[in-house]
N, C-alpha and C positions, 0 to 999 in steps of 0.2 A: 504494500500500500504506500501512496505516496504521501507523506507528510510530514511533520517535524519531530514524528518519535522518534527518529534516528539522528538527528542533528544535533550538533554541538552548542553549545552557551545556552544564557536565558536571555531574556530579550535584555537587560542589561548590559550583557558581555558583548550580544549584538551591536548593538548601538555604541557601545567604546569604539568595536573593531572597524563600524563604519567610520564614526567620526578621524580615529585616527588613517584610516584607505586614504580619504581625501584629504588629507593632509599629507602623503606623502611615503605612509609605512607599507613597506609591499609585504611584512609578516601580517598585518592588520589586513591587507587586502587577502592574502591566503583565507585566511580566518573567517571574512565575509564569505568566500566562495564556498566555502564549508562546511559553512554555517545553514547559506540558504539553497545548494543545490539540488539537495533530495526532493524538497518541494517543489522547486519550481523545472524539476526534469517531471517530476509526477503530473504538474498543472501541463507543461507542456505537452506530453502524453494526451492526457484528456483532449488539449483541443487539435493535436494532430498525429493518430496513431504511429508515427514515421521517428522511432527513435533515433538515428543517426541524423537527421532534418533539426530536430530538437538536442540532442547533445552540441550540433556544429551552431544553434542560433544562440545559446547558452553559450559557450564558447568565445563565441563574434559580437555579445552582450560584454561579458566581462572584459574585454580588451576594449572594447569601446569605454567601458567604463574607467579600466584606468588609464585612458588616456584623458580622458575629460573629467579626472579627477576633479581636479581645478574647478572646477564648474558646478559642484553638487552639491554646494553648501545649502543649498534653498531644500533640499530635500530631509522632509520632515521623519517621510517612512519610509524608513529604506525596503519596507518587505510590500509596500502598496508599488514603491516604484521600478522596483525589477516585476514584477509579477505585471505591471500594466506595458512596463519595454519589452518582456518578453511574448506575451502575448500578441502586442502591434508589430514583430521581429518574425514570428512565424505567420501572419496573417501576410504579412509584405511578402516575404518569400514563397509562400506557397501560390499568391497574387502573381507573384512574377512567374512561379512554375509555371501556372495556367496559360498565364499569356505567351510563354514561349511555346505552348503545345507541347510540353515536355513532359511524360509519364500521366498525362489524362487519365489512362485507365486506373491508375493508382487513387488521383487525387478527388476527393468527393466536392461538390458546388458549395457545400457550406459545410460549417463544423459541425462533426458526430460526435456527441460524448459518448461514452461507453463505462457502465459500473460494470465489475470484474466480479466473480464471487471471493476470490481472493480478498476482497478490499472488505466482505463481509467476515471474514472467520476470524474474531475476535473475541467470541464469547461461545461458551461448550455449549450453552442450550439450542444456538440457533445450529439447529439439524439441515442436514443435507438438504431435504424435500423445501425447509424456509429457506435457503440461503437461497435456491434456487428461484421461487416463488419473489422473493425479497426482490433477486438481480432482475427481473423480468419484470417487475414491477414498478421499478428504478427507471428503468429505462425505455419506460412506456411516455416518461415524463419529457419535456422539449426541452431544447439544447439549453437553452438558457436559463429554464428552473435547475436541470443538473448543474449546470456547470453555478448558479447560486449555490446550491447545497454542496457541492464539492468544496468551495471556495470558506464557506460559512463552518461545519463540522467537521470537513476533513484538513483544512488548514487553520482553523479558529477564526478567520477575517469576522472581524465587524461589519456591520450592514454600512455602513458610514466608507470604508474600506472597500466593500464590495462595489459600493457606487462610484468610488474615484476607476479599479480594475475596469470595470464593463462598462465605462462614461453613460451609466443610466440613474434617476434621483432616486433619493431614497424610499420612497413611498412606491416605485417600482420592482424594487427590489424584495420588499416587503410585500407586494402583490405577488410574486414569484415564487417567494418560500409559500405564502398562505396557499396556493395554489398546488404548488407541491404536494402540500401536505394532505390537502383533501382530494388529490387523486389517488394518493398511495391508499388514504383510507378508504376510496369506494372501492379498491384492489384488493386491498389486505382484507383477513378477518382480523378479528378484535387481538386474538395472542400474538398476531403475526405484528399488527402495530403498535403495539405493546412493545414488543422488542428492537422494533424501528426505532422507540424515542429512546430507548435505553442503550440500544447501539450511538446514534447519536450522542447522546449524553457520555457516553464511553470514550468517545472522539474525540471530545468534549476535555475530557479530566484529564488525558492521557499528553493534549498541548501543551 
């Protein structure tokens, strides 16, 4: 699963290791990249299944970044502002893909999110027959309610957060989870969403 349970520091040690990047320490910039990469190779995954497309715009992000070191004092949240460059990094590239006519059959018109069952087995109760039920469920949901809920429980983002990533207001955003959430319930039975908020909630404590 993609998200900050495997990454280093607290938001704390974060925010030192950016402050000091842009000023100039390249162990500080190690330390950022290391910090935020699990996440945002996972976010990038979700909006374009093409893992070496996403490892190289990650990649082509961070070198951009320190070279424009100098330049990112304004940046408040360093984890709203890679997640929203990388996002606009692979949208551009795959934009150019298209337009070059290069790998078409590959590449889909617009972005597919996709829940894994992998991304559900976190907890012993939720059995084979839910998890499957659960992922199918998931992903009945539009790209953009998923990719809110990925962004919201699978990476902790604030609603506030979410609306700087996908430049939509907040009260959109908040129509998008409400939304979510009462499709998964006309889907689910009752135990089944029972364990959907507890999963979440899981996601949740585990940030």
């Amino acid at each position: 699963m993609a998200s900050k349970h495997n990454e280093t520091g607290n938001t704390g040690d974060r925010s030192t290791a950016w402050k000091h990047f842009i000023q100039g320490d390249e162990g500080s910039f190690k330390r950022v990249f290391h910090c935020y990469y699990t996440s945002m190779y996972g976010y990038g995954l979700k909006l374009c299944n093409r893992p070496e497309l996403v490892k190289d715009c990650i990649q082509e992000l961070f070198r951009t970044l320190w070279e424009r070191r100098d330049k990112l004092g304004h940046v408040e949240s360093p984890n709203v502002y890679l997640f929203v460059s990388l996002r606009r990094m692979i949208l551009k590239r795959l934009k150019r893909c298209r337009k070059r006519n290069c790998e078409m059959e590959e590449l889909d018109e617009h972005i597919s999110i996709q829940f894994d069952k992998e991304e559900l087995i976190i907890r012993d109760e939720v059995k084979f027959h839910q998890q499957r039920e659960l992922q199918h469920a998931l992903n009945q949901l539009s790209n953009r309610q998923k990719e809110v809920i990925y962004l919201h429980y699978y990476n902790g983002m604030s609603y506030a957060e979410i609306e700087q990533i996908l430049s939509i207001n907040r009260q959109s955003v908040r129509n998008h989870m409400y939304r979510a959430m009462q499709t998964l319930r006309s889907l689910l039975d009752t135990e089944i969403m029972r364990l959907v908020i507890s999963l979440f909630i899981s996601f949740l404590l585990f940030l």
